[in-house]
C-alpha positions as CSV (number, residue, x, y, z in Angstrom):
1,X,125.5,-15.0,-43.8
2,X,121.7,-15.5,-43.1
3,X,119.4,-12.7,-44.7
4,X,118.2,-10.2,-41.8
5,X,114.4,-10.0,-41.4
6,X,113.7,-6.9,-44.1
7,X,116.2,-7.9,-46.5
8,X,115.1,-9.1,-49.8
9,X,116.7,-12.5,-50.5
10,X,117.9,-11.8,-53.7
11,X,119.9,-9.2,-51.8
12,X,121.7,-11.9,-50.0
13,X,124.6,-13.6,-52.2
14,X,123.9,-17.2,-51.5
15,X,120.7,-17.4,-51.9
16,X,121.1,-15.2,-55.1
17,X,123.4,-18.1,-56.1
18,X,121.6,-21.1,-55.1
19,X,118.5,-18.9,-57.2
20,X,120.1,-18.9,-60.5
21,X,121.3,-22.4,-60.7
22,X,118.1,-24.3,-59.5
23,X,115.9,-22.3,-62.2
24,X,118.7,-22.8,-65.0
25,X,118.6,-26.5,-64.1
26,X,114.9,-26.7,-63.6
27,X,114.8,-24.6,-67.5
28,X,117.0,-28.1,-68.4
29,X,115.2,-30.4,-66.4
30,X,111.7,-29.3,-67.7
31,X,112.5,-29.8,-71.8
32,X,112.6,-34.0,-70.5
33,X,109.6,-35.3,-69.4
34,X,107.8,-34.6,-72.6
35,X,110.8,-35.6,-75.2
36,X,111.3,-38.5,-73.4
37,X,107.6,-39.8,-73.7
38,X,107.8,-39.0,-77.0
39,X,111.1,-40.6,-78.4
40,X,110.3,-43.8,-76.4
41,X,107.0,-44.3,-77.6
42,X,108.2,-43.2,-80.8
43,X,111.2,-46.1,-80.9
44,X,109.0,-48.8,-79.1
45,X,105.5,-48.0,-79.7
46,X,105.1,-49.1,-76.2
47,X,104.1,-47.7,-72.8
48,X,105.7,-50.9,-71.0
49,X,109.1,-49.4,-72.4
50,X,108.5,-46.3,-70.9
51,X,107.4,-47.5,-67.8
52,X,110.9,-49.5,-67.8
53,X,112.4,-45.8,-68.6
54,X,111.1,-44.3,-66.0
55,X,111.4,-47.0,-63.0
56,X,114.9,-47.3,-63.6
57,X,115.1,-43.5,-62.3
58,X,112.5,-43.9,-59.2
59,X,113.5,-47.5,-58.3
60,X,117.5,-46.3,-57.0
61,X,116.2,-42.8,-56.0
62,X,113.5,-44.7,-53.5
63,X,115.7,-47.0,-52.6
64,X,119.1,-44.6,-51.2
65,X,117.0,-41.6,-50.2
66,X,117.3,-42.1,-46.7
67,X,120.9,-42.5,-47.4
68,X,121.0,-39.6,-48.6
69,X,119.7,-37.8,-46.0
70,X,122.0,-38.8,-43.4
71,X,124.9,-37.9,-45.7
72,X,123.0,-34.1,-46.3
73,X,123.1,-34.2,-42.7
74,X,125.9,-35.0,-42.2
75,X,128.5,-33.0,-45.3
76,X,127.8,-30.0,-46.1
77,X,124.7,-29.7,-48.5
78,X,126.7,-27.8,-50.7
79,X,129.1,-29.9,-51.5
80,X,126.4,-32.9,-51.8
81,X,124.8,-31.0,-54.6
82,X,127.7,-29.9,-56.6
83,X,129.0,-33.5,-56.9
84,X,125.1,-35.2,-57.9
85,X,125.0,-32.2,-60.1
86,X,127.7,-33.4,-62.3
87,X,126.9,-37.1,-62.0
88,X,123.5,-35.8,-63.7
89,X,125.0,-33.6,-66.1
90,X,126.9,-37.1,-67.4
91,X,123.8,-39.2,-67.3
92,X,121.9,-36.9,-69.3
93,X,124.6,-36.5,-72.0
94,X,124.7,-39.9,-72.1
95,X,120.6,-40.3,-72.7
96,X,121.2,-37.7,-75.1
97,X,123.8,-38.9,-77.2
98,X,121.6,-42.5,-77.8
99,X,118.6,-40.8,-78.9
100,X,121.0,-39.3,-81.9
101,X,121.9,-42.1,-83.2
102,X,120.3,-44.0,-85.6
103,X,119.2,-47.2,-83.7
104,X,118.2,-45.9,-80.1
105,X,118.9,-48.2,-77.5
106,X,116.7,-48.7,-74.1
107,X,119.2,-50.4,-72.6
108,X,122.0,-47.7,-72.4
109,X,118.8,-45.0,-71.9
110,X,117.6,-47.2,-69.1
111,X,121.1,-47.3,-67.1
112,X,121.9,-44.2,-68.2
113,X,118.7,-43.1,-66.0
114,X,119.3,-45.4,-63.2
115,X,122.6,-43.2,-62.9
116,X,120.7,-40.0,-62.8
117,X,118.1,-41.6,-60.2
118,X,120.9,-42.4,-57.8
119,X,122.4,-38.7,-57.9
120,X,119.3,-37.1,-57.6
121,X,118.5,-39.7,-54.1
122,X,121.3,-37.8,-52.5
123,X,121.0,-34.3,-54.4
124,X,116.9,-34.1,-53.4
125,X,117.6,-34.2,-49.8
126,X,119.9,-31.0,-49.8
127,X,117.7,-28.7,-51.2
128,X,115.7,-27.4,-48.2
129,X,118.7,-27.3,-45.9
130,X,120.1,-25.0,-48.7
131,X,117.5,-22.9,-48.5
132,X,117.7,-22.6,-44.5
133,X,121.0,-22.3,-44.9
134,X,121.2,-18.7,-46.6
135,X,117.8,-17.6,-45.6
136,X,116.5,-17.5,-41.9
137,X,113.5,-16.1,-40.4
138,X,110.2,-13.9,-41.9
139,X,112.0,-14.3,-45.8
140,X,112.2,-17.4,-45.7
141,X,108.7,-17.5,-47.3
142,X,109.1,-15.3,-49.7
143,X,112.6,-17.1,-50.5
144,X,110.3,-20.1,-50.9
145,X,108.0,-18.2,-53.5
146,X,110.8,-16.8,-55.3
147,X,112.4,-20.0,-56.3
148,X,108.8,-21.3,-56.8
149,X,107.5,-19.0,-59.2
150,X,110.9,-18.8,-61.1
151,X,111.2,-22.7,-61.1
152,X,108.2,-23.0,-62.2
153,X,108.3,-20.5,-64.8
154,X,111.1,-22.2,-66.0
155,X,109.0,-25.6,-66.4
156,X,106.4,-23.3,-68.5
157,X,108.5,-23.4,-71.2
158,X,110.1,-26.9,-71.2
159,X,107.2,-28.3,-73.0
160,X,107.2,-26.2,-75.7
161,X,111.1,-25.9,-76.1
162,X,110.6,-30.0,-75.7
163,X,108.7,-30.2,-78.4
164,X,110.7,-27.1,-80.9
165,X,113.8,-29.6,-80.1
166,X,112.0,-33.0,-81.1
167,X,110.4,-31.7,-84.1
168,X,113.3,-29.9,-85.5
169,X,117.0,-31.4,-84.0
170,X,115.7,-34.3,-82.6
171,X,114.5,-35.6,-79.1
172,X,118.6,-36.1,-78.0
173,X,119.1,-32.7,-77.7
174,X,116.9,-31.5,-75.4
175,X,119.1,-34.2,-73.0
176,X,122.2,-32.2,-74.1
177,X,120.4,-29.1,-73.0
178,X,119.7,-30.5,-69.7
179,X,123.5,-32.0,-69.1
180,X,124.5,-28.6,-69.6
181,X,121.7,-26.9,-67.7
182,X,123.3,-29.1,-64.8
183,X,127.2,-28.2,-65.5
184,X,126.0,-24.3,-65.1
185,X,124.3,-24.9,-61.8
186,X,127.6,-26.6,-60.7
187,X,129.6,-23.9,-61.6
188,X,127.4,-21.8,-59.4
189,X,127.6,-23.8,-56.7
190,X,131.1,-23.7,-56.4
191,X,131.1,-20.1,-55.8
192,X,128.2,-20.5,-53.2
193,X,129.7,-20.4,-49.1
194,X,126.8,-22.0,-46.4
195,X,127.8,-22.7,-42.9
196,X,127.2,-26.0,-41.9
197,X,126.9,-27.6,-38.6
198,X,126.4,-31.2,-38.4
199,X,124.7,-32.5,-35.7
200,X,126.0,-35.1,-33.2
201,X,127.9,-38.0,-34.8
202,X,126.1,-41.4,-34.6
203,X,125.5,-44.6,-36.3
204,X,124.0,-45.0,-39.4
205,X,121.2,-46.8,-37.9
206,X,120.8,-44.2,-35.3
207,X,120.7,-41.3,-37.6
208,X,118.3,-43.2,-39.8
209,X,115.7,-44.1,-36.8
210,X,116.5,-40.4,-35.5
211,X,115.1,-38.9,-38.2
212,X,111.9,-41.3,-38.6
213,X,111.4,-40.2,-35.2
214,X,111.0,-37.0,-36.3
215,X,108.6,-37.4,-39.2
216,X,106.0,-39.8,-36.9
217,X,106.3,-37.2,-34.1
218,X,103.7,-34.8,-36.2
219,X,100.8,-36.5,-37.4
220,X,100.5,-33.4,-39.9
221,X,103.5,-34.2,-41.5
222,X,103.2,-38.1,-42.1
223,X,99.5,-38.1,-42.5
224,X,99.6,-35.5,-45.6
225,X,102.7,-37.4,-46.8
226,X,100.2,-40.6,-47.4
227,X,98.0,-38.4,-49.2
228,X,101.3,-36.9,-51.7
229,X,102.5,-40.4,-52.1
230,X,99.0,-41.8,-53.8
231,X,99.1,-38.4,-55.8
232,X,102.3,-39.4,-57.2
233,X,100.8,-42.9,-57.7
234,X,98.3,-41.3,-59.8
235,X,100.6,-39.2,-61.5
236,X,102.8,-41.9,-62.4
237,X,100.0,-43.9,-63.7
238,X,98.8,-40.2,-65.5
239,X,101.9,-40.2,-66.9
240,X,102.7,-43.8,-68.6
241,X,99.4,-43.9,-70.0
242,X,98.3,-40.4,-71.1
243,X,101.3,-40.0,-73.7
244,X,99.6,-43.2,-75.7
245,X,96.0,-41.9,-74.9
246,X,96.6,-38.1,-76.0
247,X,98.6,-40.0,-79.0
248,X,95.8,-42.7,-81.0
249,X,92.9,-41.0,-79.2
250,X,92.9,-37.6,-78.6
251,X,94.4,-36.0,-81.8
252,X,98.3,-37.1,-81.7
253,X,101.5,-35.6,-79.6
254,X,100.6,-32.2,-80.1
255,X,97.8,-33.2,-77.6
256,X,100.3,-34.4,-74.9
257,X,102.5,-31.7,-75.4
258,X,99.7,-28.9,-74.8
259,X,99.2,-31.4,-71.8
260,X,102.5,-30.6,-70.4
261,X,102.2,-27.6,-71.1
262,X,99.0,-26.6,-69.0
263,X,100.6,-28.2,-66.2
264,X,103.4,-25.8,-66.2
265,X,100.6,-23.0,-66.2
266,X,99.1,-24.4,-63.7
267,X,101.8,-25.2,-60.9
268,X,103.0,-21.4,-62.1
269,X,99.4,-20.1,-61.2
270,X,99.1,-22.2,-58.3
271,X,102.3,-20.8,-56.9
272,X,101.2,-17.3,-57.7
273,X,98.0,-17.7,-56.2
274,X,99.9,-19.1,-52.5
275,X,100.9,-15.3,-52.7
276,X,97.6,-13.9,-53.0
277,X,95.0,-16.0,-51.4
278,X,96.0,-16.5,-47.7
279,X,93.5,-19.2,-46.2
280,X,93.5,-19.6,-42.0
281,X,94.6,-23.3,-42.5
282,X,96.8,-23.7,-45.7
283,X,98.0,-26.9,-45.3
284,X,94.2,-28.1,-45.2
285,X,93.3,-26.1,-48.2
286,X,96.8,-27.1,-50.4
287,X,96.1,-30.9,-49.3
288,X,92.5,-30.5,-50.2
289,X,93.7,-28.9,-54.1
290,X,95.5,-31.9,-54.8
291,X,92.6,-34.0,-55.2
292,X,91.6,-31.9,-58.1
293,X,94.2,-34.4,-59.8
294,X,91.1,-37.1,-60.0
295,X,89.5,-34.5,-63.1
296,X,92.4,-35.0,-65.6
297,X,92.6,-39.1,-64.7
298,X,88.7,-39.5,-65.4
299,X,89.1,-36.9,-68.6
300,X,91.1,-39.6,-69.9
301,X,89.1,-42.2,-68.7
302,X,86.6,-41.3,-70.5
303,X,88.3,-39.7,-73.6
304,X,86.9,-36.2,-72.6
305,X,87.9,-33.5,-76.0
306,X,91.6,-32.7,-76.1
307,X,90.7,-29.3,-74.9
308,X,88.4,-30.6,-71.5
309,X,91.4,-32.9,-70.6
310,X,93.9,-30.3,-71.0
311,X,92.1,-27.9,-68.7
312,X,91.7,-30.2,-66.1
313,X,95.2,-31.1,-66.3
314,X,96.2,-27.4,-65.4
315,X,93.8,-27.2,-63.2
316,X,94.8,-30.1,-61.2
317,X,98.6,-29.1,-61.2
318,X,97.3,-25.8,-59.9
319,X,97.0,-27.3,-57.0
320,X,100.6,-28.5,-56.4
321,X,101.9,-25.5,-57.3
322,X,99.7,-23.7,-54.3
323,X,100.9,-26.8,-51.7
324,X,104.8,-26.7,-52.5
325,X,105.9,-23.3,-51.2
326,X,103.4,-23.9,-48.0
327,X,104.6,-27.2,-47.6
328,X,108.2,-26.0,-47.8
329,X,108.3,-23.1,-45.2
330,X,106.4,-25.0,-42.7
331,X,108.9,-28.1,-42.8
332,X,111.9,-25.0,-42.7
333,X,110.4,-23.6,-39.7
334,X,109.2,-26.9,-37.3
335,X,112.1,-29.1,-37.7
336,X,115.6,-28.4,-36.3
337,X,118.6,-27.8,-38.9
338,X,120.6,-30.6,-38.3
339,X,117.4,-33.1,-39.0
340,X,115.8,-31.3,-42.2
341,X,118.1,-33.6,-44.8
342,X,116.8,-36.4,-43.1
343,X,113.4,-35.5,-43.0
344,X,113.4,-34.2,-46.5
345,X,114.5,-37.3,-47.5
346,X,111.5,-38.7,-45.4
347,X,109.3,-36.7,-47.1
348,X,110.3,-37.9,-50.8
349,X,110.4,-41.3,-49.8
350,X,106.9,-41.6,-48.6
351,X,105.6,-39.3,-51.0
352,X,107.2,-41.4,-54.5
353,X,107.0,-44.4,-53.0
354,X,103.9,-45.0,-55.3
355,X,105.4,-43.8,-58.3
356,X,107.0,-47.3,-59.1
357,X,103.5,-48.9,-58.1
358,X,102.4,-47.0,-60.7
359,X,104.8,-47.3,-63.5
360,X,104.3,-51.0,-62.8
361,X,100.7,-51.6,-63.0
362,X,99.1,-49.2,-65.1
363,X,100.2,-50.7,-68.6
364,X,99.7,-54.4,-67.5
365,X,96.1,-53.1,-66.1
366,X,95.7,-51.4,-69.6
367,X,96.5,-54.2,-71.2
368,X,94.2,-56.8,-69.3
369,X,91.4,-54.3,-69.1
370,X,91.7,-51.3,-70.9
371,X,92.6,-47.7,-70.3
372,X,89.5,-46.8,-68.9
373,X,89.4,-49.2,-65.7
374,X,92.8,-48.1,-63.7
375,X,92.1,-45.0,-64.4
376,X,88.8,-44.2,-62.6
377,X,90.1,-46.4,-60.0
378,X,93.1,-44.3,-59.6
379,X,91.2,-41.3,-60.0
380,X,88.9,-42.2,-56.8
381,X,92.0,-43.4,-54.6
382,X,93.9,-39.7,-55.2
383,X,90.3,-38.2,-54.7
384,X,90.0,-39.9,-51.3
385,X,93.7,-39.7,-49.8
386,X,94.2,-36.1,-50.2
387,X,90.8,-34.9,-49.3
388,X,90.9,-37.5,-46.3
389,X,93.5,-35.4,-44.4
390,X,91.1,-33.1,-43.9
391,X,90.4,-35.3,-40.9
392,X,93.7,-35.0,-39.0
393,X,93.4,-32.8,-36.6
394,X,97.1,-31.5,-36.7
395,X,96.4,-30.7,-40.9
396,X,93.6,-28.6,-39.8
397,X,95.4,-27.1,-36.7
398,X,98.6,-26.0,-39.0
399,X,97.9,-22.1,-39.4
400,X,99.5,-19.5,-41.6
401,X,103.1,-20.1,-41.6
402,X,104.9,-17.3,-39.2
403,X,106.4,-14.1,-41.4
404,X,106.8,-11.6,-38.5
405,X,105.5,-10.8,-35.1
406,X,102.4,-8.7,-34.4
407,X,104.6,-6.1,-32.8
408,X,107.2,-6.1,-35.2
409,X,110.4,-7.3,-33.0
410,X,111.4,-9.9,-34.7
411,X,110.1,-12.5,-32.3
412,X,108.1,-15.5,-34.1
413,X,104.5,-16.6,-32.9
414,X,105.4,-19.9,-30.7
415,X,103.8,-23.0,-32.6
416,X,101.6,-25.4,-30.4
417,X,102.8,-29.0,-29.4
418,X,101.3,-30.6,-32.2
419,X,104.0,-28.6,-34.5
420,X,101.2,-26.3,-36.0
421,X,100.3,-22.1,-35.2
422,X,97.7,-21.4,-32.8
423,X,94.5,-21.4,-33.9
424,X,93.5,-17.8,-32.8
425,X,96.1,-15.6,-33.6
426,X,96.9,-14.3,-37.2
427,X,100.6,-13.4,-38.1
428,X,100.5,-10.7,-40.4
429,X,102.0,-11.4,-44.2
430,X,103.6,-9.5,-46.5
431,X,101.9,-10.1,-50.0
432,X,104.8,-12.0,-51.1
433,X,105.0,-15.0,-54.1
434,X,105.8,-18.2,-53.4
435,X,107.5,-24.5,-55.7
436,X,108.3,-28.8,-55.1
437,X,108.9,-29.1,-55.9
438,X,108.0,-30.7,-57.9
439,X,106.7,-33.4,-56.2
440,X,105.7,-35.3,-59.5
């Protein structure tokens, strides 16, 4: 049953459930990113392999997103993530158990991710209805920051458990870790009871244009969803050549793992601070932090000192940690139930759908020109999409997401037609903490 509107989430069953297994998953999920740059530069000594790596996870998850949507939409959410939990847990195992053995493969590690890319296209979809689901009303902020700052706590100590595992057992196990990261969350979820209630039965065609519908309806929504895609663009770019950068020029892995690591710090901070600093227009202010993500691209440009580039690293992931929880409640609260799978899946699609650009391009641009080039290229694009939202007017219109009424009856501030909170009135907030997601 939905939490009541002075109930504390974690008092409420479900959500405690739903809680525990995304952070134990996430504490999994977050020990990969670095060991994986690491063994696969290690094995191949080249970024081109881990670009191949890493495509073969964002190519399929692009691709069947807005599948999955209409199936979150349509089955119960629940169910939808207990079953693309275990299809993970056996994809990671399977990475795993290749990077022990003596002669890694990329081709098993490579469809091995493709597998995990396709779970997680239906499993990404489901988590916002989840949390709607088993939290309704003024918490459902501060059920936002919970799972937030405990997600991203988790991810604070990936990097460094990452690296423990690499340097000591061996990059494999920190896959093993996250197979069984995923089995526990499974087992949680089978204990977890959400009401469901589909909305009207269509075609597949029709629920797909349905929910498009809904996403070009709010010029908030897909206008800062242009701006999140070229971030992950960036990132992705960030990400297949920083490992090699931090590696020959910057002092060796250690560099890229205190990399990592400041990011973790700095999505945790940034969703700390979405507690604390309470602007009038935060979707104006969270779109305009992430285009603090140019400093760490032009740091490595430029082959700025290990200890320069790492800052702005955490800086600029400060940033997405301030937009997630934000970003999250506000989608919760303007789009019916029965759409949110759909629009989710809306939202990951157009916001990843430059990750494979980037994966692509930024070796072969590396190797016809250099490091320095496509980065301060990339830099200025990020820079200029997610500051340039500050031109909508629905991103500047979009006020403080409502917690409670004025008078304290339970009845929400009405939002405007353009799907933000009028522009004059304040809803008082609790000083609550508040994730993406991570969107990279």
């Amino acid at each position: 049953m939905p939490v009541t509107q002075n109930q504390h989430p974690l008092r409420l069953r479900g959500f405690r459930l739903l809680f525990l297994g995304r952070t134990i998953s996430t504490l999994g999920d977050a020990v990969v990113p670095a060991a994986l740059a690491i063994a696969v530069t290690r094995a191949t000594g080249s970024a081109g392999a881990l670009a191949l790596v890493l495509g073969c996870a964002m190519v399929p998850r692009l691709l069947l997103l807005p599948l999955g949507g209409v199936v979150g939409d349509r089955v119960n959410p629940r169910l939808v993530a207990l079953v693309t939990d275990l299809v993970r847990a056996a994809a990671q195992v399977a990475v795993g158990l290749e990077l022990l053995a003596d002669d890694p493969r990329l081709g098993p590690i490579a469809a091995a991710s493709a597998v995990g890319g396709i779970a997680s296209a239906f499993a990404m979809p489901t988590a916002t209805p989840l949390v709607a689901a088993t939290v309704t009303g003024p918490q459902r902020m501060r059920a936002n920051a919970l799972l937030a700052s405990a997600v991203n706590a988790a991810r604070l100590g990936g990097p460094a458990l990452a690296g423990l595992l690499v340097w000591t057992a061996g990059a494999g196990w920190a896959f093993l870790l996250d197979g069984a990261s995923f089995l526990v969350s499974a087992a949680l979820l089978t204990r977890l009871r959400v009401r469901h209630t589909p909305g009207e039965r269509r075609s597949l065609r029709t629920d797909l244009l349905h929910g498009w519908g809904e996403v070009r309806s709010r010029d908030w929504y897909w206008t800062s969803l242009v701006g999140h895609g070229v971030w992950n663009g960036a990132a992705a770019v960030l990400l297949t050549l920083g490992p090699l950068i931090a590696s020959r020029r910057l002092g060796g892995d250690g560099v890229w793992i205190a990399m990592t690591q400041a990011a973790a710090c700095g999505v945790l901070a940034g969703s700390l601070l979405a507690g604390r600093y309470r602007p009038r227009r935060p979707l104006l202010v969270a779109n305009l932090g992430l285009a603090l993500y140019a400093l760490p691209l032009a740091a490595l440009a430029v082959t700025a000192p290990a200890p320069v580039t790492v800052a702005a690293y955490a800086l600029a992931m400060t940033g997405l940690g301030f937009l997630s929880p934000v970003w999250q409640t506000v989608v919760q609260q303007e789009f019916p139930p029965q759409v949110l799978a759909r629009v989710t899946s809306y939202d990951w699609l157009l916001s990843l759908a430059a990750a494979p650009l980037g994966y692509t391009l930024a070796p072969l641009a590396a190797d016809a020109w250099g490091s320095t080039g496509p980065l301060l290229v990339t830099a200025a694009l990020v820079a200029l999409a997610c500051a340039g939202t500050a031109a909508v007017p629905g991103v500047r219109r979009i006020g403080r997401p409502v917690e409670a009424d004025p008078d304290g009856t339970g009845a929400a501030v009405a939002a405007d037609t353009t799907g933000g909170y009028p522009a004059d009135e304040e809803a008082p907030v609790e000083d609550v903490r508040r994730n993406p997601t991570i969107r990279a």
